[in-house]
C-alpha positions in Angstrom: 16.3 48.0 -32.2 12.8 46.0 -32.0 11.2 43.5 -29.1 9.4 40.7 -31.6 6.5 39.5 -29.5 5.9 36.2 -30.5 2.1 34.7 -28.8 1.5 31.3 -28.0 -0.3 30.4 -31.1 2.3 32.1 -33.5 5.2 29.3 -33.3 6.5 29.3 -36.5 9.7 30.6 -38.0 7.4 32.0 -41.1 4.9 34.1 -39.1 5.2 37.9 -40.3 6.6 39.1 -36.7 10.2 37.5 -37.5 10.4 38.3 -41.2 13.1 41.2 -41.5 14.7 39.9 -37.7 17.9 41.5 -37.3 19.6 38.3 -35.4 22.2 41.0 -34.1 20.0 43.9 -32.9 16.6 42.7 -31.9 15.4 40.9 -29.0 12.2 37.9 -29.6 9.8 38.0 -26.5 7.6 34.7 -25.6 6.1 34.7 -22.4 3.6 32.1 -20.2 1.0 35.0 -18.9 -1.6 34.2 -16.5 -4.2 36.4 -18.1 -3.9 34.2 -21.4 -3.8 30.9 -19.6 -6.8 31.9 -17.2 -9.8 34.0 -19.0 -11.2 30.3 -19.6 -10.1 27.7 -17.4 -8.4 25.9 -20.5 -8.0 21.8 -20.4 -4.9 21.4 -18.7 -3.2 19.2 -21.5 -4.1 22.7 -23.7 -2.2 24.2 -21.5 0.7 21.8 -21.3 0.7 21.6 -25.1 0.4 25.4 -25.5 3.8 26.1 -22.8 5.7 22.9 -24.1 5.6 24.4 -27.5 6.1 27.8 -27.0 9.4 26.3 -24.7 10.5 24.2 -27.6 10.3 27.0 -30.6 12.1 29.5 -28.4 14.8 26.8 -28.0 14.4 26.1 -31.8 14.7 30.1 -32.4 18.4 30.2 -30.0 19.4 27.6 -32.3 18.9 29.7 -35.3 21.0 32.3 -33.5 18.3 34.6 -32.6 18.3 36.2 -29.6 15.3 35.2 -27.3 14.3 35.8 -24.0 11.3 33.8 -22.5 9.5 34.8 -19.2 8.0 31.2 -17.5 5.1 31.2 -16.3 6.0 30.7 -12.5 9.1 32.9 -12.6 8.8 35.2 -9.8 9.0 38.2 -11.7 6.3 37.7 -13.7 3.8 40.2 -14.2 1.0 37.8 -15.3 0.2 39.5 -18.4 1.2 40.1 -21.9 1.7 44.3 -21.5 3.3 44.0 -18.3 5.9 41.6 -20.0 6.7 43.7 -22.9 6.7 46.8 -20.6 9.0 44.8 -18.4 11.5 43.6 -21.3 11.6 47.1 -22.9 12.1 48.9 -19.3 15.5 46.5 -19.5 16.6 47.0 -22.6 17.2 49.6 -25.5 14.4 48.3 -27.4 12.5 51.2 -29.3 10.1 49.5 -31.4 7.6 46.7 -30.8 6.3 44.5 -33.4 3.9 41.6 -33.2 1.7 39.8 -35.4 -2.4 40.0 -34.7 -3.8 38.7 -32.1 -6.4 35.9 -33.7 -8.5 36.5 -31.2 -10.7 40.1 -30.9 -10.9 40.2 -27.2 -6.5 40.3 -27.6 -6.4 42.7 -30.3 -9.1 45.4 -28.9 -6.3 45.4 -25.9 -3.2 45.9 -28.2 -5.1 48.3 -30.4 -4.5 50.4 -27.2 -0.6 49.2 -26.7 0.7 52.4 -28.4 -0.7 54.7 -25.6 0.5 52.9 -22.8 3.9 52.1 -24.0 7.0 54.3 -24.2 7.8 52.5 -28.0 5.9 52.6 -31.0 3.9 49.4 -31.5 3.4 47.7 -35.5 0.8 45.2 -35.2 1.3 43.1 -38.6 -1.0 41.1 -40.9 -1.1 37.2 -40.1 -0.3 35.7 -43.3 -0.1 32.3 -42.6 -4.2 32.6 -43.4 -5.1 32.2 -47.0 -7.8 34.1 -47.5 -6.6 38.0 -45.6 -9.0 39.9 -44.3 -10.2 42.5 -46.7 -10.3 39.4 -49.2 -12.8 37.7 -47.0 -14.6 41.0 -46.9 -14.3 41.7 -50.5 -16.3 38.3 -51.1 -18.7 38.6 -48.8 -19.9 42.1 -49.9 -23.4 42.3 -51.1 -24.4 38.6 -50.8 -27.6 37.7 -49.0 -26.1 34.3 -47.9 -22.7 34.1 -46.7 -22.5 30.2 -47.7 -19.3 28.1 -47.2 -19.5 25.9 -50.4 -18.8 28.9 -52.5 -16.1 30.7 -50.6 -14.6 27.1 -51.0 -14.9 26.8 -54.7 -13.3 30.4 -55.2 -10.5 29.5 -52.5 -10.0 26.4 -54.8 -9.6 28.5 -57.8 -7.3 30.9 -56.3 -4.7 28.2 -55.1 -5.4 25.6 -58.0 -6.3 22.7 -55.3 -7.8 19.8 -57.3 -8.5 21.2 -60.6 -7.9 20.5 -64.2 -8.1 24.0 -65.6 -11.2 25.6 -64.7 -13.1 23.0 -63.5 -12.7 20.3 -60.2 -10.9 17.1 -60.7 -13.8 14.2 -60.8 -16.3 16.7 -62.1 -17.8 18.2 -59.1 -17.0 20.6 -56.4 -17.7 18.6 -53.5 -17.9 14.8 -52.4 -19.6 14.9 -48.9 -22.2 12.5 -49.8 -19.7 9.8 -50.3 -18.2 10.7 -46.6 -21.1 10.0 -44.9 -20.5 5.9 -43.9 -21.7 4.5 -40.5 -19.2 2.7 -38.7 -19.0 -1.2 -39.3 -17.7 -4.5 -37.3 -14.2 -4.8 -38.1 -13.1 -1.4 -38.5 -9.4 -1.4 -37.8 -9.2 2.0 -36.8 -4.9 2.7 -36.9 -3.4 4.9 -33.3 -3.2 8.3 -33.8 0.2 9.9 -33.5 2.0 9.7 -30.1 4.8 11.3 -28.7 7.0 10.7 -25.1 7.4 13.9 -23.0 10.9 14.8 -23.2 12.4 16.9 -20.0 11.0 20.3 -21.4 7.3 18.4 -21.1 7.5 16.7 -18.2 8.4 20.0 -16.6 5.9 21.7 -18.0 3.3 19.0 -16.7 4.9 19.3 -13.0 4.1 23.0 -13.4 0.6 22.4 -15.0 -0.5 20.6 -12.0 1.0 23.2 -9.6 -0.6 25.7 -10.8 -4.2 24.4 -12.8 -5.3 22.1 -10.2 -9.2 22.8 -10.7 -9.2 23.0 -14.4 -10.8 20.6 -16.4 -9.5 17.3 -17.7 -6.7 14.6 -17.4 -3.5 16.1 -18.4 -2.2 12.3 -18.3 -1.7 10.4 -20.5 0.5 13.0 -22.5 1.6 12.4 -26.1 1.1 15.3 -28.4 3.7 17.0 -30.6 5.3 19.9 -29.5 7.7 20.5 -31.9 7.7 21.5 -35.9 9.6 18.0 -36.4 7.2 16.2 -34.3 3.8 18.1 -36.2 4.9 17.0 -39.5 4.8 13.3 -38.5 2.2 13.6 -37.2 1.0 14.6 -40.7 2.9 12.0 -41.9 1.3 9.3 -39.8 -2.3 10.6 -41.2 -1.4 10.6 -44.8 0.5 7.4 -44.5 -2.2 5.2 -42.3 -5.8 7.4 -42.4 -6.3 9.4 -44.8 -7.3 6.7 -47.2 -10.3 5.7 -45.3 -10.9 9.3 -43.7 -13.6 10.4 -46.3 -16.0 7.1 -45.8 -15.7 7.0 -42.2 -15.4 10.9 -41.2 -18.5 11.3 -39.5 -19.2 7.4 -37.7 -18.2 7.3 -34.2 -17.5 4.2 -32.1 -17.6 3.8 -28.7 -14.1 3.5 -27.2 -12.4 4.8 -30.7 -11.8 8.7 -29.8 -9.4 9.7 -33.3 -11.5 7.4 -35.4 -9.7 8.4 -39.1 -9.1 11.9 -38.1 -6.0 13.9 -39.0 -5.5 15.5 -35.4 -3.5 18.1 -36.5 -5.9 20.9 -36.0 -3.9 22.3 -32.8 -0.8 22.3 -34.5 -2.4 24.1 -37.4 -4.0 26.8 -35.0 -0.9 27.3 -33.2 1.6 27.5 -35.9 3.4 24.2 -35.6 2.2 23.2 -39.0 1.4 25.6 -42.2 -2.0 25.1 -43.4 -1.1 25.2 -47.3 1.5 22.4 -46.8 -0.9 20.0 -45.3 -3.5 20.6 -47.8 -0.4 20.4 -51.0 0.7 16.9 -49.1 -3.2 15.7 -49.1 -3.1 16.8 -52.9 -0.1 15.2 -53.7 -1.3 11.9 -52.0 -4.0 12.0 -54.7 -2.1 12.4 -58.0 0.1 9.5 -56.4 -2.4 7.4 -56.4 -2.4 6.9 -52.7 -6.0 8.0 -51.7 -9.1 8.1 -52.6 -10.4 11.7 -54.2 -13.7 11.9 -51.4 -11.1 11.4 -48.9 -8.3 14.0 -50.0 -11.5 16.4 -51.2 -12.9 16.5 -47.8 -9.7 17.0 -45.6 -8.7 19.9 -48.1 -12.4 21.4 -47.8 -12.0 21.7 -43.6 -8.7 23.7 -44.0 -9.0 25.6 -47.2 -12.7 25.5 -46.9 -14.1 25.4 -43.4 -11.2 26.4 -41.2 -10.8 29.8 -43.4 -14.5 30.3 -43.7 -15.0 30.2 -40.2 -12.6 32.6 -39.0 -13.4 35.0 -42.2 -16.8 35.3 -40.5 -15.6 35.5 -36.9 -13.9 39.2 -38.1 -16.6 39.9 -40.0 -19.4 39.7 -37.6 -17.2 40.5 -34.4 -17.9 42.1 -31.9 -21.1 41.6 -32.0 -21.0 38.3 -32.8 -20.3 37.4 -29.5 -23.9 38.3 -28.1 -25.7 36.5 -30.6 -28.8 34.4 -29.6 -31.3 34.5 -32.1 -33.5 31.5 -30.2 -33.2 33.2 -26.8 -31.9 30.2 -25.2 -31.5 30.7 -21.5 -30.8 26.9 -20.0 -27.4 26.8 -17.9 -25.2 24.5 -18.9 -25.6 20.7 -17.2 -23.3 19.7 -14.8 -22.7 16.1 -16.8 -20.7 18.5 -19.6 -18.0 18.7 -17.0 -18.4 15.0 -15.0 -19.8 13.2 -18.0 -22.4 11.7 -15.7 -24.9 11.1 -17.9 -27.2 7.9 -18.5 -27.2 9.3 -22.6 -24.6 6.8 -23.2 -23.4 9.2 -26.4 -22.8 12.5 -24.3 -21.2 10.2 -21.9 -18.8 8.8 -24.5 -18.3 12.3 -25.9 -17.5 14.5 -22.4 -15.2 11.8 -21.3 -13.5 11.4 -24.2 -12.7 15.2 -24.5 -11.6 15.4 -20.5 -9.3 12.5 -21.5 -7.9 14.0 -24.6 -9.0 17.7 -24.9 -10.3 16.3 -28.3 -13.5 15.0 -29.5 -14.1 15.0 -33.5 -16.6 17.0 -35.6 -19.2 15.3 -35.7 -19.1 14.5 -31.9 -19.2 18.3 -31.4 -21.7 18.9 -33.9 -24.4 16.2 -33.6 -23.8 15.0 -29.7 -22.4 17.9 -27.7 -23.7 20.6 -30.0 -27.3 19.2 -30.5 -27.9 18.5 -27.1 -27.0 22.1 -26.0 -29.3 23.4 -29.4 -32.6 21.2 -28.6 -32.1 21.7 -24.7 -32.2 25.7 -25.2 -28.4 25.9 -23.5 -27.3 30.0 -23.4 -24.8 30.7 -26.3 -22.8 32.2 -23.7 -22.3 28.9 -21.3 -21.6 26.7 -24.5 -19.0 29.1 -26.0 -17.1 28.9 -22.7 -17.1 25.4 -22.4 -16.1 24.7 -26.0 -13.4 27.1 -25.8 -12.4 26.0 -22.5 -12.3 22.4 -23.3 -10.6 21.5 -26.4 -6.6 21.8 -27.4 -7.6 23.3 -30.5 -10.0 25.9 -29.4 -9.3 29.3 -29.9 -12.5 32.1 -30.3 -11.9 32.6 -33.8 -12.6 29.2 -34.3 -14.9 28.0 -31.7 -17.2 30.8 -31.7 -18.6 30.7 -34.8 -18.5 27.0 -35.2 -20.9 27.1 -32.0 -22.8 29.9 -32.1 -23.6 30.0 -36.4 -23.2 26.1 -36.5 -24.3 24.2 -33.5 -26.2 26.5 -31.6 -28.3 28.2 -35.1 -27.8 31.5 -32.8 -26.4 33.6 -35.6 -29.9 33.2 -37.3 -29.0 31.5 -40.0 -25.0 33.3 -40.8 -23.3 30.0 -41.3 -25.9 27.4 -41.1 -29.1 27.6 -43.5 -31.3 25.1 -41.1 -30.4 24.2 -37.2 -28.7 20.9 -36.5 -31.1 19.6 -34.7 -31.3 15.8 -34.6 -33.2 13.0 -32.7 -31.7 9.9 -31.5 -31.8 8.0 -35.1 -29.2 9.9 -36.3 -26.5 9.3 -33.4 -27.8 5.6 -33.6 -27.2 5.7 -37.7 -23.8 6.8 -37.2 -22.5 5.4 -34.0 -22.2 2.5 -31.7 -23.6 4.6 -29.0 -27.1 3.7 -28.5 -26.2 -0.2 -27.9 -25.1 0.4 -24.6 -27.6 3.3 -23.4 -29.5 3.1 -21.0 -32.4 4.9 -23.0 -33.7 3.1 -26.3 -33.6 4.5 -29.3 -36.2 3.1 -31.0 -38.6 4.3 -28.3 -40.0 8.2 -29.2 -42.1 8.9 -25.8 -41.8 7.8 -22.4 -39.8 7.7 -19.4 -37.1 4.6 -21.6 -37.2 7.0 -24.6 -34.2 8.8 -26.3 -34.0 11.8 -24.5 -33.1 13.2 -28.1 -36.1 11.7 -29.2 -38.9 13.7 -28.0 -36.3 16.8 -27.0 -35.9 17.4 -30.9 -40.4 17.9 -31.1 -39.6 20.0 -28.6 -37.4 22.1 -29.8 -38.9 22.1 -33.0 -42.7 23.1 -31.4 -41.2 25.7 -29.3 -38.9 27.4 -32.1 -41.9 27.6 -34.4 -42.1 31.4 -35.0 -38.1 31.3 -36.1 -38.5 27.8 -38.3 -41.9 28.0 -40.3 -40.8 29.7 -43.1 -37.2 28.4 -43.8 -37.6 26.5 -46.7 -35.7 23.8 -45.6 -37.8 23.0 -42.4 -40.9 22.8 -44.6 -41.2 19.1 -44.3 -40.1 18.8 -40.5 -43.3 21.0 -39.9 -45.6 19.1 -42.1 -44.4 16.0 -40.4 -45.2 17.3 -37.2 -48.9 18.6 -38.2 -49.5 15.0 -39.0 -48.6 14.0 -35.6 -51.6 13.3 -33.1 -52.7 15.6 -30.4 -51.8 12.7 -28.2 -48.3 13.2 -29.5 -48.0 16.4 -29.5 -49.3 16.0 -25.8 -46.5 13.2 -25.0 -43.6 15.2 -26.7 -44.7 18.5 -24.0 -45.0 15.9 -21.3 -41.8 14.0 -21.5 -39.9 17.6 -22.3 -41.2 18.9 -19.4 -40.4 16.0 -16.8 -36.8 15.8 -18.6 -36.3 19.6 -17.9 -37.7 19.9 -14.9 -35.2 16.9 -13.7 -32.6 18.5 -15.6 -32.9 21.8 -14.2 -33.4 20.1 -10.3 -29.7 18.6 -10.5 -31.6 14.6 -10.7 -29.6 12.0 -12.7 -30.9 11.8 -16.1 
């Protein structure tokens, strides 16, 4: 006699809450709550996606025969929140037992931990297995070593699941192929469409209700043309392996102007949300290899984001949390610029890179990393305003994933958990690996001066200014040499142009 609670990034038929589902005596809960849909002010096409899917599975679970009852968000009886809906389900039925898988995210869990108290039904709160690296696993691996570097949870994740390897040892003889991934873009690239689907009548409603509802959230919920199904995910997977993944490896970090998915797979949101299992994606990259059908960089670095990265990440996001959260190691205190949310911006790349992710609630890695993320890094941004807006912003985004990717990564305010050096860029490398700086009305090649690169001096800057926390990491030795050799009248020019640049920045002017 057991209400299943199913969350809204839990929609598949494996996850551990429906394992043992009595189709005759339990009742499956999914519910559109305002407290989950409002403690950011998520992209409204996350939204969309997130309520079209959940609509879809719970159709996809009647099917099945399961018994399912689903609470929309604007039904009238609402309560707006995930314990008032499983209070009201149990107060109408003869459910005695709840069980739900974790929350992924800590700020959901902390409030569950307390479910058993203020329900009249005992609550089992199970392991999420669709992970593949649990958490006393992580845990075990990350006891007693002074760094808690990626590249060799990675090698051990690949010896535990016998991804790429002949015996003992990598296929192609080494671990890791990043410096063959790391092409600018070209002429001619002919960069195929990412995967597109036509809202069907479940979608279209949802969208209706979307913009009822989230008027003043952020970004275009039109045009519309995610999956939101299992059937559509996996074609979508299909349509990556089948027309990108073969030049995904060489081109993974170039970004062109007017080319948002570039040779991306996209299918992070349907991964974070259950739609697609993250060992079958990385077994279908695999397989694509042995066939002959791509390239070993390429195949080597998908697998390494999901079996590397993706579990990584959220390994030390449980690890670290709670106090994770408050981390700011460079005592950044900057509010975030209005241009993150207009995209007004003469820095032609931030421009490219904010409207591209109101458009899509997507921008790639390297777009988060090097433009959106380094901006916010060499500017002094609070960890707290860029959290917010990267969780708020992108279809994928959930805490577990976009906190430490900001805060270790991006931001360096971990002090030095995930990253072992800040990155922290000027201008050359967004004009090495983009199309960006052609049509800016800065100049790159110009270091100092009202016409120059705003990344271009802002990078001394930051570098001058962070001093105490940089001169003895080993691998900002040479950054600090290089800037001893500098002038003292440019030194004098980098504090100069910093200052008017801030000082306009922080006055609301048009930079």
């Amino acid at each position: 006699m057991t209400l299943r609670l199913i969350l809204g990034d839990q929609l598949g038929v494996g996850i551990s809450s429906l394992k043992d589902t009595s189709k005759k005596n339990d009742l499956i809960l999914l519910c559109e709550v305002k407290t989950e849909a409002t403690y950011v002010k998520h992209h409204k096409k996350k939204i969309a996606f997130v309520f079209s899917s959940m609509r879809h599975f719970a159709n996809e679970l009647r099917a099945q025969g399961f018994n399912v009852r689903y609470t929309a968000y604007d039904d009238p009886q609402n309560s707006g929140s995930l314990l008032g809906e499983v209070k009201r389900a149990l107060a109408k039925t003869n459910k005695t037992d709840v069980v739900v898988t974790e929350a992924s995210e800590y700020r959901l869990r902390d409030e569950m931990s307390r479910w058993d108290e203020q329900l009249a039904a005992t609550v089992t709160v199970l392991d999420d297995d669709r992970f593949l690296c649990n958490h006393s696993a992580f845990n075990d691996w990350a006891e007693g070593r002074k760094q808690l570097r990626m590249e060799y949870f990675y090698r051990d994740m690949r010896r535990k699941y016998s991804v790429l390897m002949n015996d003992a040892q990598p296929v192609g003889g080494q671990w890791n192929f990043d410096a063959e991934n790391r092409k600018p873009p070209k002429e001619g690239l002919n960069v195929p469409s990412t995967f597109h689907t036509t809202p069907d009548a479940i979608t279209t409603e949802v969208m209706a209700l979307v913009e009822q509802h989230f008027p003043d959230h952020f970004g275009n919920l039109l045009p519309f043309h995610y999956a939101v199904t299992r059937e559509q995910a996996l074609a979508a997977l299909d349509s990556f392996i089948e027309t990108r993944l073969q030049t995904f490896g060489d081109y993974q970090d170039a970004m062109v102007q007017g080319e948002p998915w570039m040779y991306h797979s996209h299918i992070s949101l349907y991964i974070n949300c259950g739609l697609l299992d993250p060992l079958e994606c990385i077994r279908r990259a695999e397989r694509t290899y042995y066939d002959g059908d791509a390239p070993l960089n390429s195949v080597e670095g998908f697998i390494r984001q999901i079996l590397g990265w993706r579990e990584y990440i959220r390994g030390i996001y449980w690890l670290k949390m709670p106090e994770y959260k408050e981390a700011n190691y460079l005592n950044a205190t900057r509010a975030l610029p209005d241009f993150y949310w207009t995209g007004d911006t003469q820095m032609n790349c931030l421009r490219q890179c904010v409207t591209e992710t109101k458009e899509n609630a997507y921008a790639h890695h390297i777009q988060r990393l090097m433009v959106l993320g380094n901006f916010a890094l060499i500017a002094g941004i609070h960890p707290d305003e860029v959290n917010e807006w990267f969780l708020l912003v992108y279809a994928d985004a959930y805490e577990w994933v976009e906190l430490p990717n900001v805060t270790g990564m991006a931001l360096f305010a971990d002090g030095g958990v995930v990253a072992s050096k800040p990155y922290a860029s000027s201008g050359a490398y967004i004009n090495k690996m983009s199309d960006y700086c052609k049509s800016c009305h800065y100049k790159v090649a110009k270091k100092n001066g009202p016409e120059a690169c705003p990344f271009n001096y802002l990078y001394w800057d930051f570098v001058t200014r962070n001093r105490e926390h940089f001169a003895g990491n080993p691998r900002m030795g040479l950054i600090y040499k290089s800037y001893a050799r500098m002038s003292d009248e440019k030194h004098d020019a980098v504090a100069d142009d910093s200052r008017r640049f801030f000082k306009a920045l922080d006055s609301g002017q048009a930079i």
